[in-house]
N, C-alpha and C positions, 0 to 999 in steps of 0.2 A: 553460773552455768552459761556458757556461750550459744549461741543460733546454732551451731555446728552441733553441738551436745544434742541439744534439745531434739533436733529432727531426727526421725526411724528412717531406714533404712528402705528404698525403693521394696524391696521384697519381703516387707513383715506389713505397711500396708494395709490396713483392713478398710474394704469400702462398705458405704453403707447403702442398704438396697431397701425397694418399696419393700413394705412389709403385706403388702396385697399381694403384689409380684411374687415373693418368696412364698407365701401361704400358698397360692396357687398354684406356683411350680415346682412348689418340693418333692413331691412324687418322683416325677418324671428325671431330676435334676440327679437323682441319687443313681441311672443308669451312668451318670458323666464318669463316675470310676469303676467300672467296669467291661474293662478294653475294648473293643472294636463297641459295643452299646453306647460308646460317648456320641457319635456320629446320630444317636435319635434325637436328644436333646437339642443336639448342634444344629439341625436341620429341620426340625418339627417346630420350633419353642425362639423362630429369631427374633419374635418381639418381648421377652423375655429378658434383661439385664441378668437375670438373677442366672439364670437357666446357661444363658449365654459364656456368663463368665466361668461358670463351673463345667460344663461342656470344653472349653478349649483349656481350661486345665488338665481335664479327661484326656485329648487329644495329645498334649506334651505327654502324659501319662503314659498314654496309649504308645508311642512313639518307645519311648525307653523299653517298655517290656517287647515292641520288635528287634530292637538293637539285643536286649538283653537274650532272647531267643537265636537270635545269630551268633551271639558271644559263646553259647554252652558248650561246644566244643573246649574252649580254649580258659584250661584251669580254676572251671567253676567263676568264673568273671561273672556268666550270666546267671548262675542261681544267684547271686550279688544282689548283681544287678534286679531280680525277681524280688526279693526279699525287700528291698529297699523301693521295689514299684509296691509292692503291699502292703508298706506301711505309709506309704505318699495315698493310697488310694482310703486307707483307713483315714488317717485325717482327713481326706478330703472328705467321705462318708461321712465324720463327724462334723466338720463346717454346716455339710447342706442340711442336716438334724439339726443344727442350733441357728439355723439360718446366716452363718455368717458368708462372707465374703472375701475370704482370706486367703492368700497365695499360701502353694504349698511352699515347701521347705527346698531349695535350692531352683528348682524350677520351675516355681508360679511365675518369675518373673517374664520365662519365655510366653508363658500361653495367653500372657494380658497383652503382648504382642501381636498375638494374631488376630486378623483382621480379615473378615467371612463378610 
């Protein structure tokens, strides 16, 4: 197997977070998918790794189901688009339950970009 093989892929990724951090912010962390509610975690919890990173996955989140809401006109694109923020928002739900740290599926890699 070559180097090449062996490395994951920027966006599968899973980091590993205080387990103090996560105990303490798991509550709060589980608004991050829950549309415009990403912005409490985001803003309340900046010393937070934990809180932090799943908050601006919230926020790409968040972001899609706007697009996706301007799309509904035009041939069902945005119930699509809906459909596929609910099941991005259910993983993420399930991540901050097992306390992991994990990009969602096509676009965790945008929200580990942003930078608050």
């Amino acid at each position: 197997m070559t180097n090449m093989e062996e490395q994951k892929p920027e966006a599968t990724v899973e980091k590993q977070g205080d387990p103090k951090d996560i105990e303490d912010n798991k509550g709060i962390t589980f608004l991050s998918y829950i549309g415009i509610l990403c912005l409490i975690p985001l803003l309340s919890k900046k010393d937070s790794a934990f809180a932090q990173y799943h908050a601006k996955q919230g926020v790409v989140l968040f972001g899609l189901e706007v697009i996706s809401a301007l799309l509904v006109p035009v041939a069902g694109i945005g119930a699509i688009g809906y459909l596929i923020a609910l099941v991005f928002a259910i993983i993420g739900i399930v991540n901050v339950s097992k306390g992991a740290m994990k990009p969602l599926p096509l676009i965790g890699s945008i929200g580990e970009k942003i930078n608050l």
